[in-house]
N, C-alpha and C positions, 0 to 999 in steps of 0.2 A: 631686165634693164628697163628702166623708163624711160620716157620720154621728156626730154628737153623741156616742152610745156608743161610737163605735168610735177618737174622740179621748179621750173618759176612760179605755177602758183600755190603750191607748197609755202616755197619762200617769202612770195607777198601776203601769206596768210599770216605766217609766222612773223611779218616786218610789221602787220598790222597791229598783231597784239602786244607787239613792242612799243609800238609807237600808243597805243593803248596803254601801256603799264607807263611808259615815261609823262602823259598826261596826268594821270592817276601820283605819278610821285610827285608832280606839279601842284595838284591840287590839295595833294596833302599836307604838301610844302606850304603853301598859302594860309592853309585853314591852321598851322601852327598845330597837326595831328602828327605826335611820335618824334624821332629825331630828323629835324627839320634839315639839316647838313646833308645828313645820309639820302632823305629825300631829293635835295636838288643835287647828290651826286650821282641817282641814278637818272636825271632826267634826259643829259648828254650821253648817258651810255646806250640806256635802252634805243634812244634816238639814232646814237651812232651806230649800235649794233643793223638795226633795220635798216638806214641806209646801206650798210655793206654787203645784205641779204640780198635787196635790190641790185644796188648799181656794180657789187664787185663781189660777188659771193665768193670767188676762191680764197679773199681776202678773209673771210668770213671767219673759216672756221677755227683760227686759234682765236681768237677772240673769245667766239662764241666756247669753246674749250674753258678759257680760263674765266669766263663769267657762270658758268655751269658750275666753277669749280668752288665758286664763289656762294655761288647759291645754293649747291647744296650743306655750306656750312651755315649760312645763316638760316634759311627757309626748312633745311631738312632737319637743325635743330629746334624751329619750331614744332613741326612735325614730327618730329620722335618725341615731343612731349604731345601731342596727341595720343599718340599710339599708348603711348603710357598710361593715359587716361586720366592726367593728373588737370587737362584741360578741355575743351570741347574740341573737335577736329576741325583743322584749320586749313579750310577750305582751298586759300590762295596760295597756301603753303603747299600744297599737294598737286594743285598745278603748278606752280613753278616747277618742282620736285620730279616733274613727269617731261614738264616741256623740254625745259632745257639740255636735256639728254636723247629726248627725242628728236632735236632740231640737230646737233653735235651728230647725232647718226646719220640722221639724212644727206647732212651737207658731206658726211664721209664719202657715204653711199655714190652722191654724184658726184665728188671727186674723183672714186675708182671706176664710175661709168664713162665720164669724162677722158680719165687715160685709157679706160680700154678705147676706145673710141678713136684717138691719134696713137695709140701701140703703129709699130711698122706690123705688127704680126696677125693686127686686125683683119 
């Protein structure tokens, strides 16, 4: 089990690069790079995702669930056309691909720490 600290800064690691990636949709939004819609529809998300990391992580994790769910269809389809080799391997794709599964576990992780923790049988 870990420690309470060491799941918040996990969490503010992971709100940061959210908050990172919703920038990055902004700026792509701006520069008119790709579909500009899609971009400023992740700008509220990623944002809102991180805020909830922060300020209410139990809230968190279906969220974070159904934007994993999300992303590994659009992102992991870029990436399995990497893999295919029909393009060059796509770097951002293979973090998304990794993070957001990784994060989905973690917040599990201190969810079942969390109830062990108020179990009566603790």
């Amino acid at each position: 089990m870990a420690s309470p600290s060491t799941y918040r800064a996990v969490r503010a690691g992971a709100a940061l690069l959210l908050v990172a990636a919703a920038l990055r949709h902004a700026a792509l939004a701006v520069g008119g790079d790709g579909d500009v819609a899609r971009h400023w529809v992740f700008v509220p998300i990623n944002a809102g995702l991180a805020a909830l990391l922060v300020l209410r992580p139990r809230l968190a994790f279906w969220p974070a669930i159904a934007l994993s769910i999300q992303q590994m269809a659009s992102h992991g389809l870029a990436l399995s056309r990497s893999f295919l080799g029909t393009v060059p391997l796509d770097w951002a794709s293979l973090a998304v691909c990794l993070f957001f599964p990784t994060l989905v576990t973690i917040l599990f992780i201190e969810r079942q720490d969390d109830d062990a923790e108020t179990s009566p049988d603790a």
